[in-house]
C-alpha positions in Angstrom: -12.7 29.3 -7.5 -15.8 31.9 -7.0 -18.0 29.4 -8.8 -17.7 26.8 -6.0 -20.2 23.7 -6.0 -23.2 23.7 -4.0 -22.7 22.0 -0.4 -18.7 22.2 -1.2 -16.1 23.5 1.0 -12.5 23.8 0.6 -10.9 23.9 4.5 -7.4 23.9 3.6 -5.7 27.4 2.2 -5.0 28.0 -1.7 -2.0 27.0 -2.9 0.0 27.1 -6.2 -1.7 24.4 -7.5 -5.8 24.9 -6.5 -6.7 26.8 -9.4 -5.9 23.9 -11.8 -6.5 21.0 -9.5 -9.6 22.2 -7.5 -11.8 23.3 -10.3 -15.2 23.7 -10.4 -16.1 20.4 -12.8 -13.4 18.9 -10.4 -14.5 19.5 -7.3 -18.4 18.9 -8.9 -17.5 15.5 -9.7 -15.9 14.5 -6.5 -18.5 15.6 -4.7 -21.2 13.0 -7.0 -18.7 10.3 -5.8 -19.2 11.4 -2.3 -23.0 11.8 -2.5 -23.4 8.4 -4.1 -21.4 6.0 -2.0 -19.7 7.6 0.7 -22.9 6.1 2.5 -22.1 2.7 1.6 -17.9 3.0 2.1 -19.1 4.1 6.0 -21.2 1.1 6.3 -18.3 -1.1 5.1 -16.2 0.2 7.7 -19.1 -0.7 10.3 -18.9 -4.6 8.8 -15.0 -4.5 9.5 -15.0 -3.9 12.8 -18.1 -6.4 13.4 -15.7 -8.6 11.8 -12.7 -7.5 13.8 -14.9 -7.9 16.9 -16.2 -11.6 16.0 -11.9 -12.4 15.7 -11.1 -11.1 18.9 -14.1 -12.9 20.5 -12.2 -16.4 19.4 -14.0 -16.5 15.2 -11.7 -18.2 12.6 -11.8 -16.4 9.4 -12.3 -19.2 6.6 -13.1 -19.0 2.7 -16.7 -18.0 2.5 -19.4 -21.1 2.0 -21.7 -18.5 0.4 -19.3 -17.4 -2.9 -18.2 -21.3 -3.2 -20.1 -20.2 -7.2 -17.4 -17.5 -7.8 -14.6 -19.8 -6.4 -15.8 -22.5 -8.9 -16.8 -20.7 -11.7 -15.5 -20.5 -15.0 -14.4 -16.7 -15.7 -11.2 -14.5 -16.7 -10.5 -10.7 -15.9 -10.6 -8.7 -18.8 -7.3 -9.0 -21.4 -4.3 -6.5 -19.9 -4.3 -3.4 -22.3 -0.8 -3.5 -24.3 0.9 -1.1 -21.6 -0.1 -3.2 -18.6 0.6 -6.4 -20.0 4.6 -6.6 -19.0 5.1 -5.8 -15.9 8.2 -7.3 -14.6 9.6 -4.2 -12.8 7.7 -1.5 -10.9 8.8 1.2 -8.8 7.1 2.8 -6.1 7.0 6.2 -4.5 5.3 9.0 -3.2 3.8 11.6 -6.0 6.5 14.1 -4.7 8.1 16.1 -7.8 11.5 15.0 -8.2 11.0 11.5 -7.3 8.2 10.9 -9.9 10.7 12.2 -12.4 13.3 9.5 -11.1 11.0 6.7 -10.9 9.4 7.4 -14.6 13.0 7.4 -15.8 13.9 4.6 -14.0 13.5 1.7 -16.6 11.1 0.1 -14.8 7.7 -0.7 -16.7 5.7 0.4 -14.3 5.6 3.2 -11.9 2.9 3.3 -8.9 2.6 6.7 -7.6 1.3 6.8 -4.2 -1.3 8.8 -2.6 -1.4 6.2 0.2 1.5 4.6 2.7 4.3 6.7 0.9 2.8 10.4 1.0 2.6 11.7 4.4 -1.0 13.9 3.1 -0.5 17.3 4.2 -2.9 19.8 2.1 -0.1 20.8 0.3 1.2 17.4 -0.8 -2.4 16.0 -1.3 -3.1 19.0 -3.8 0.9 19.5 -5.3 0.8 15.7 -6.0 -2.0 15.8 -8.2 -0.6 18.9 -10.1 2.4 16.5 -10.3 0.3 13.6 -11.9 -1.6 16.2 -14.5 2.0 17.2 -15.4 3.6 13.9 -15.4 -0.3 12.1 -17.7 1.3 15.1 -20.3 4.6 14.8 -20.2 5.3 18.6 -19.0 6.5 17.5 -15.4 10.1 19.1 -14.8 12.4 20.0 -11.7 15.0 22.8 -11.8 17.3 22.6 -8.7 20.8 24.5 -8.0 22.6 20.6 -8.8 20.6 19.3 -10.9 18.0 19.5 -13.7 15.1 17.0 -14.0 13.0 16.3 -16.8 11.4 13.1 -18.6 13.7 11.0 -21.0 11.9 9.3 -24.4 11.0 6.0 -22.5 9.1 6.4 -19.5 7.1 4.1 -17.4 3.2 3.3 -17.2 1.7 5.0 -15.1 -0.8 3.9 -12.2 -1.9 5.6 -9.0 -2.7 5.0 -5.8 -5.7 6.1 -3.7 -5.7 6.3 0.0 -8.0 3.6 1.4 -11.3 3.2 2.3 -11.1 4.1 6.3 -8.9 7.6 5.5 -10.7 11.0 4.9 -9.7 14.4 3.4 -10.4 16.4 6.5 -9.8 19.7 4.0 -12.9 19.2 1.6 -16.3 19.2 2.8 -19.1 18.0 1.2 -22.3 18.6 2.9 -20.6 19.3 6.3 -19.2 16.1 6.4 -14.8 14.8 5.4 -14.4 14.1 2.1 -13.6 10.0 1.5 -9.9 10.3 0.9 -10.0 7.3 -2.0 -12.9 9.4 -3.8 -10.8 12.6 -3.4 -7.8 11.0 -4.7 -9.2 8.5 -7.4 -11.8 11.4 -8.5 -9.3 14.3 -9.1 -6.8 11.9 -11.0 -9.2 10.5 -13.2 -11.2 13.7 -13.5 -8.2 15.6 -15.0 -6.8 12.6 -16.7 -8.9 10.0 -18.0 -9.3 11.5 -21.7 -6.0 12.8 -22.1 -4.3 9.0 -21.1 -6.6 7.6 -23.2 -5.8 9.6 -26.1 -2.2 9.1 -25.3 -2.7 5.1 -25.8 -2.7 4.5 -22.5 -5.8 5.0 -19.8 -6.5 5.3 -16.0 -4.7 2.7 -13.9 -5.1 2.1 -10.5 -3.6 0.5 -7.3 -6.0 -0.2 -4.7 -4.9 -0.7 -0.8 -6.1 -2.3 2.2 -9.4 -4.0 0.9 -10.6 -6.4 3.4 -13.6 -8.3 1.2 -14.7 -8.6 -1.9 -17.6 -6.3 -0.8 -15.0 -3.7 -0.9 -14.1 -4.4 -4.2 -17.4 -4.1 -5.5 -17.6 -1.1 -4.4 -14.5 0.2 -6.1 -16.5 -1.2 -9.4 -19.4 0.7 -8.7 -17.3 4.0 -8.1 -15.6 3.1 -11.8 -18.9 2.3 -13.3 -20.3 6.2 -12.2 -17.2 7.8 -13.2 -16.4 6.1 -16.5 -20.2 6.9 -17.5 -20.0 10.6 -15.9 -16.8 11.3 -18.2 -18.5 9.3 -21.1 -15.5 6.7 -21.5 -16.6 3.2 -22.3 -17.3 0.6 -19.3 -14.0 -1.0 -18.6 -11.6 1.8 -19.7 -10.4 1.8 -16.0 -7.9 -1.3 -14.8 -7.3 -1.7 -11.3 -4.5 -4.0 -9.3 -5.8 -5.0 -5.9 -2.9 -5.1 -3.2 -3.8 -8.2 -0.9 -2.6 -6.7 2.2 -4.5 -7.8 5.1 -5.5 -11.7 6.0 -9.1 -11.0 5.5 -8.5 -10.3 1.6 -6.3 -13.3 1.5 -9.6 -15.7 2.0 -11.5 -13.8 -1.3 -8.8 -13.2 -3.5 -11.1 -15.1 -6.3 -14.1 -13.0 -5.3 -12.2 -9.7 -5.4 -10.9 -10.6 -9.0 -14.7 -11.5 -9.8 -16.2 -8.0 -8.5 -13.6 -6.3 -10.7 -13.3 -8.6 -13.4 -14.4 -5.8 -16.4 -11.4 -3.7 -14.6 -8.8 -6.2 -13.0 -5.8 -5.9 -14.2 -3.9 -8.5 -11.4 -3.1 -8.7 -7.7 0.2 -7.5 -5.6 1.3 -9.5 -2.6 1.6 -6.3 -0.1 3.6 -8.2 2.3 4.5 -5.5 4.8 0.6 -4.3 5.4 -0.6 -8.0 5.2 1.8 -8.6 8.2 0.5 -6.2 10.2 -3.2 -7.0 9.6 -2.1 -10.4 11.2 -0.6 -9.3 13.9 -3.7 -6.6 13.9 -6.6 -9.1 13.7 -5.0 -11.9 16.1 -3.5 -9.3 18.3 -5.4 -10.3 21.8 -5.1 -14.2 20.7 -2.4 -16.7 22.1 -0.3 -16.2 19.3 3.0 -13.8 19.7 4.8 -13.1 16.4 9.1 -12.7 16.6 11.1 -9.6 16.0 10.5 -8.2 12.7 13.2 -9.2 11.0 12.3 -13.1 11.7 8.8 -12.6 10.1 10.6 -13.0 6.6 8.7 -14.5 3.2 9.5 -17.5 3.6 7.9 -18.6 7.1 5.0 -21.0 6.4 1.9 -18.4 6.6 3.6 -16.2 3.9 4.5 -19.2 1.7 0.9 -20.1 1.5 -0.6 -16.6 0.9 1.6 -15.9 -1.8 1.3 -19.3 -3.2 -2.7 -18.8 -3.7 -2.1 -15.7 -4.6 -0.3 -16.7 -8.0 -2.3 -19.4 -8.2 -5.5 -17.3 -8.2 -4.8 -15.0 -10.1 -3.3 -17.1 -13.0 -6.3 -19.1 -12.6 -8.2 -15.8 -13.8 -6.0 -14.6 -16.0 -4.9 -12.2 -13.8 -0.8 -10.1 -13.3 0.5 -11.4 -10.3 2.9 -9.0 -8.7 5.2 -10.0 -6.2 5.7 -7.4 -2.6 8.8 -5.2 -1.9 11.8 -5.7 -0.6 12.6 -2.9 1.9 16.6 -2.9 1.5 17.8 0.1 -0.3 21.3 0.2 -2.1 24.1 2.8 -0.5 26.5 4.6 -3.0 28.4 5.8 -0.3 28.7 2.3 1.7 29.8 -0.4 -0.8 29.2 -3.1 2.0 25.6 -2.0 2.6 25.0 -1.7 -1.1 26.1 -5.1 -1.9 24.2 -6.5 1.0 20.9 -5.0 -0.5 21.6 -5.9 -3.9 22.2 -9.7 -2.3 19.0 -9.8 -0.8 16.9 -8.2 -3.4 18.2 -10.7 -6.1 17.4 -13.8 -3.4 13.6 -11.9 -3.1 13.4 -11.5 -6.9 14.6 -15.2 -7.6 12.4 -16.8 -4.9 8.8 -14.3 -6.7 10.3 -15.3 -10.0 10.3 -19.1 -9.1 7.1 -19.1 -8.2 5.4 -17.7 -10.8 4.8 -14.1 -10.4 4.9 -11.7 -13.0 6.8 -9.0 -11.5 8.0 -7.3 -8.8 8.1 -3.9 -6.4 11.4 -2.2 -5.7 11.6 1.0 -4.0 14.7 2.5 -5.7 16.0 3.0 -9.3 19.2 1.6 -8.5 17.6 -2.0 -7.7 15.2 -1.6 -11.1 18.0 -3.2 -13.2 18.6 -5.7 -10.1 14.9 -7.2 -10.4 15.1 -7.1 -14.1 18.1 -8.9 -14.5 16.4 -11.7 -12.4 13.2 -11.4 -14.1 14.6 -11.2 -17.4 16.4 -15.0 -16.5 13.3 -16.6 -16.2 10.2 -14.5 -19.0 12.8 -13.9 -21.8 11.0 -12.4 -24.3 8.0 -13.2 -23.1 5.5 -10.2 -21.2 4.7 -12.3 -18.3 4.5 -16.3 -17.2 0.6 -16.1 -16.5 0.7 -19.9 -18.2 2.1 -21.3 -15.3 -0.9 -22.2 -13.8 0.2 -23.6 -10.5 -2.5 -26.3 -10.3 0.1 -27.9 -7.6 -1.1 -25.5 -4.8 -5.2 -26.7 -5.8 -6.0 -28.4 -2.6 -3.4 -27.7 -1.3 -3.9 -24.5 1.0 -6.2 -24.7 3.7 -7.7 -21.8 5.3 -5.9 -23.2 8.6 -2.4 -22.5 6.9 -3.3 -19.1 6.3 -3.4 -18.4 10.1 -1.0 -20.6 11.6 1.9 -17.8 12.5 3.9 -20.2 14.1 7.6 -19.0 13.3 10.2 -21.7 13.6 12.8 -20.3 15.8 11.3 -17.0 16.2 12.5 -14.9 19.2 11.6 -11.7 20.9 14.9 -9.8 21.4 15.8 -6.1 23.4 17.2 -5.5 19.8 14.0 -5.8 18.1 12.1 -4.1 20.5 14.8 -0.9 20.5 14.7 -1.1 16.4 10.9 -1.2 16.5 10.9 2.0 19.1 13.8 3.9 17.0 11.8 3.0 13.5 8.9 4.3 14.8 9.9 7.2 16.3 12.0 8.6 13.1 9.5 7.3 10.9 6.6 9.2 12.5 8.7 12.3 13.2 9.4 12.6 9.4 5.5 11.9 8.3 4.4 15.0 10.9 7.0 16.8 9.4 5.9 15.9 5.7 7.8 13.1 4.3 6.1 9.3 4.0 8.7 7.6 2.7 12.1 7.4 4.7 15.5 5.5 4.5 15.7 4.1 8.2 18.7 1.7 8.8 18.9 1.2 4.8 15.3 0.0 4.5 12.6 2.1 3.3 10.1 2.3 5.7 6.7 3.8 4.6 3.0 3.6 6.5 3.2 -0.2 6.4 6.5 -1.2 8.3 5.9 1.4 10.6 2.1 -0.4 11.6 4.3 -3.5 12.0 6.7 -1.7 14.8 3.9 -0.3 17.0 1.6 -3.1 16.2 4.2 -5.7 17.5 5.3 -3.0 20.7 1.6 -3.0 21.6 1.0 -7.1 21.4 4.4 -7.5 23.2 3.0 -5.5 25.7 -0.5 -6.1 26.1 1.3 -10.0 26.5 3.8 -9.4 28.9 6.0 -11.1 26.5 9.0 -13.0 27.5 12.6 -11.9 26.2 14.9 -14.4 24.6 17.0 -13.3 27.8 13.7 -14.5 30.1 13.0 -10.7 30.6 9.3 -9.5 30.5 8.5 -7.0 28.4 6.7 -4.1 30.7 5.5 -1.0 30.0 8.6 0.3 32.5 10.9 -1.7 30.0 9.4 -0.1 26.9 9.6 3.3 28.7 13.6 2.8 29.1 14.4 1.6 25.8 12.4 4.7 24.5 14.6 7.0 26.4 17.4 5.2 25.6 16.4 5.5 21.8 15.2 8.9 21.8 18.7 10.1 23.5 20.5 8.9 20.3 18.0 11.0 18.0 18.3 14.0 19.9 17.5 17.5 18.0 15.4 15.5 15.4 12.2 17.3 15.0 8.9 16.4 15.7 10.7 13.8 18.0 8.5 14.8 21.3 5.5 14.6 19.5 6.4 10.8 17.6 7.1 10.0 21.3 4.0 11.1 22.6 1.9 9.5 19.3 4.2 6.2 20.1 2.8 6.4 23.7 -0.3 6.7 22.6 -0.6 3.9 20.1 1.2 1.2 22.3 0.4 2.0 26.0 -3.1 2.5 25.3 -5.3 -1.4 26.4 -7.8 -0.4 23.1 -5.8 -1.3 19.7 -5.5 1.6 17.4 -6.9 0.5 13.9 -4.5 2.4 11.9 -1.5 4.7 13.2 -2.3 7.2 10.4 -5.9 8.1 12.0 -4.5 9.7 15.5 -1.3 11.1 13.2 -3.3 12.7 11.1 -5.2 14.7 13.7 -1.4 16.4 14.5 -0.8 16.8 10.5 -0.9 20.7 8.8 
C-alpha cells in the first residue's frame, strides 16, 4: 500500500485482508465521499441534538407542516429489481465468516449483513468483514474448521449490507487529520469492490440503512449514491436502499424519507428494538416512565400505530414493508426453550403477516422456515402483498398516538432491573471482547436491546422510580443488584470494564447518546 492517497492515513495495523480491501482506488474513493459530505453528515448531527434539546425543553415532535406536498403527492419508489422483489424471509447477522455462510444457506431470501448493531467494529472485523463480503458478491467465501466444512450451496440469498450510522466514525482511517465517517467507510469499500461484479451477476448493490432521524438524512444518503454511482460509471438508480425506521423522529417522515430516496428505495423495516430506545432516549427527562422490557411488547398502543403507518406508507408508495425481529432464539439442546421460541416467533410472524407486511427478520436459520411457513399461509405464490393498501389506518394515526407510551399494566420490577444489569453487562463484555451479536437468556441481544437496558436503568434512576414492591430505585439499589449480578458472572472477561462502562452510562445526570460512542473508545 506504498501508493497511499494524498491526505490518507491508515491508523490501524495491516492485516490479512488490507492489501485487497484497502487499495489505493479503494481508499481514493472513500476518501471523495469523505471530502464531499462528511461536512454536511457533521452538520446533521448538530440539527439532532438541537432537536433532542427542543424535546427535552417540553417540544412535541409532530408530522412536518412544511413537506405536507410530499405527504400528499402523487409518487411511487422505483419498481423492486427481480431479486428484491420477494422478500418474505431475511436473516440477519454480523459479516463474521462462518455465520455469513450459514445465513446465505439459510433459505431465507434475503440476508442483511451487518456492519452496524451486530459487529462489534474492531479493525480487524471492520476490514475481515469486507474481505468476507468481496468473497461472499463472488461466490469464493469458505470456512474450513476441525468439525466442520463451510461453503456456499446452489441457492443462496440476496445479499444487502449494512453501514454503520451516521453519528459512528472509523477512528483507524484518516482523511485530512480528521475520523473517517464510519457509513462512508463501510458503504464506500462494499460498493467500491462490488458494484460491477453484482451487477454483472444480475443482481446490484443493496443496502440497509440505520438510525435515520429525518428525511434530511435520507437525502443525504441519495446524494452519497448519486456521487458514487456516477464515480463507478453505473447508471443513476443502480443502488436500492431499505430504510430501518428505528427512532420516533423517523416515524413522523416516513413518506418524506421514501420521497428523498425514491430513484433507490427499495422499502422500510420496522426496527422495533432501536425505535424503542429512541423513545425512551428522546422522552427520557419527561413524566413518562416506560415498564420492564419485557412489557414494552408490539402490541402496546404506540407500536401498533408506528407499525400500522408504516405499512401503510410504504404500500402507499409502492414500497417492501418489512416487519422487525423477534429476539427469541430456538435451543437444540433444551426442547422446552426451543418450542417456546418457535411459539412466539410464529405469534410475531402471524400478527406482521396480518397486517400487511411483506416480510420479516429472524435472527437464526432454525426460525427461517418458522417465518416462512407463516408467510407462505398468507402470499402464496405471490412475491409480496404490497396491494393491500391499508387505506383503514388514513386518518387514522395522529401524531399524538405516536408518543403516548402509556403501557396498560406496565410495572417496574427488581427482576427487570437485575435482567437489564446482567444483559448489559454480558452484552458489553462480549462487544469489548469482539463479538456484537450474543445469545443472552435465549434472546439475541445486539447494539439495540442492549440501548434499551441502560437506557431504561438510567430513566429509572434519574426518576427515582417506584418498584411494583413500593421500593425506590436508588443509585445504592442499582449498585447492589450490580454486585449481586456481577457475582453470578464471575471469571467472564471484560466484566470489570462492562461494569465500569455500565456505571458510566447510567450514573452519569447527562444521557449518553449512544452506548457504542464511550465503548468504542475501550475497543482494539
Amino acid at each position: 500500500m506504498s501508493e497511499m492517497p494524498q491526505g490518507v492515513q491508515i491508523i490501524g495495523p495491516k492485516l490479512p485482508a488490507s492489501n485487497t480491501v484497502l487499495t489505493p482506488e479503494a481508499l481514493a474513493f472513500i476518501a471523495g465521499l469523505q471530502r464531499e459530505f462528511n461536512a454536511v453528515r457533521k452538520g446533521l448531527l448538530q440539527r439532532r441534538a438541537e432537536v433532542a434539546r427542543r424535546i427535552e425543553a417540553g417540544e412535541k415532535p409532530g408530522f412536518l407542516p412544511h413537506t405536507r406536498f410530499m405527504r400528499e403527492g402523487d409518487w411511487k419508489v422505483a419498481p423492486a429489481p427481480p431479486d428484491l422483489n420477494d422478500r418474505r424471509v431475511e436473516i440477519t447477522g454480523p459479516t463474521e465468516r462462518k455465520m455469513m455462510i450459514n445465513a446465505l444457506n439459510s433459505g431465507a431470501k434475503v440476508f442483511m449483513a451487518d456492519c452496524e448493531d451486530s459487529l462489534s467494529p474492531t479493525w480487524e472485523n471492520v476490514v475481515q468483514g469486507q474481505q468476507n463480503l468481496m468473497d461472499a458478491v463472488r461466490r469464493t467465501i469458505s470456512l474450513s474448521t476441525p468439525e466442520k466444512e463451510y461453503k456456499l450451496g446452489e441457492k443462496i440469498a440476496t445479499l444487502l449490507v449494512r453501514p454503520r450510522g451516521w453519528h459512528l466514525v472509523e477512528r483507524h482511517v484518516l482523511v485530512d487529520g480528521e475520523p473517517m465517517s464510519g457509513s462512508l467507510f463501510d458503504f464506500g469499500l462494499y460498493f467500491f469492490h462490488n458494484a460491477h461484479e453484482l451487477l454483472r451477476r444480475g443482481s446490484g448493490p443493496y443496502f440497509y440503512l440505520p438510525k435515520l432521524e429525518s428525511h434530511l438524512e435520507a437525502r443525504l444518503w441519495n446524494d452519497v449514491f448519486k456521487f458514487a454511482q456516477s464515480y463507478l460509471g453505473i447508471p443513476q438508480g443502480t443502488i436500492r436502499a431499505t430504510v430501518l425506521i428505528e427512532t420516533i423522529l423517523a416515524a413522523f417522515e416516513m413518506e418524506e424519507i421514501l420521497y428523498e430516496l425514491r430513484e433507490h428505495a427499495a422499502g422500510l423495516n420496522a426496527g422495533r428494538w432501536d425505535y424503542i430506545f429512541s423513545c425512551i432516549k428522546k422522552f427520557a427527562t419527561h413524566e413518562v416512565l416506560f415498564p420492564d422490557r419485557a412489557q414494552v411488547t408490539m402490541t402496546v398502543p404506540f407500536m401498533r400505530a408506528y407499525t400500522e403507518l408504516l405499512v401503510r406508507t410504504c404500500h402507499k408508495r409502492g414500497a417492501h414493508a418489512i416487519g422487525g425481529m423477534s429476539a427469541f432464539i430456538p435451543s437444540r439442546k433444551d426442547p422446552e426453550v426451543n418450542a417456546r421460541a418457535i411459539e412466539q416467533v410464529t405469534r410475531d410472524k402471524e400478527r406482521e403477516s396480518g397486517d400487511g407486511f411483506d416480510g420479516t427478520w429472524v435472527a437464526h436459520p432454525d426460525l427461517v422456515p418458522v417465518a416462512l411457513a407463516v408467510f407462505d399461509k398468507v402470499l402464496g405464490d405471490r412475491s409480496n402483498q404490497k396491494d393491500r393498501l391499508r387505506e383503514d389506518v388514513d386518518g387514522k394515526i395522529k401524531s399524538e398516538h405516536l408518543i403516548d407510551f402509556n403501557v396498560p399494566g406496565g410495572k417496574i420490577t427488581e427482576a427487570g432491573i437485575r435482567n437489564n444489569i446482567s444483559v448489559e453487562l454480558q452484552y458489553m463484555a462480549a462487544w469489548l471482547g469482539g463479538s456484537g451479536a450474543v445469545a443472552i437468556f435465549n434472546l439475541m441481544e445486539d447494539a439495540a436491546t442492549a440501548e434499551i437496558s441502560r437506557s431504561q436503568l438510567w430513566q429509572w434512576l434519574r426518576k427515582g422510580a417506584k418498584l411494583e414492591d413500593g421500593r425506590t430505585f436508588t443509585p445504592e439499589l442499582y449498585t447492589q443488584l450490580k454486585q449481586e449480578e456481577m457475582a453470578k458472572l464471575a471469571g467472564m472477561k471484560n466484566l470489570e470494564q462492562a461494569a465500569q462502562l455500565l456505571d458510566e452510562l447510567v450514573l452519569q445526570p447527562e444521557f449518553k447518546e449512544f452506548l457504542t460512542l464511550p465503548a468504542y473508545e475501550r475497543l482494539d
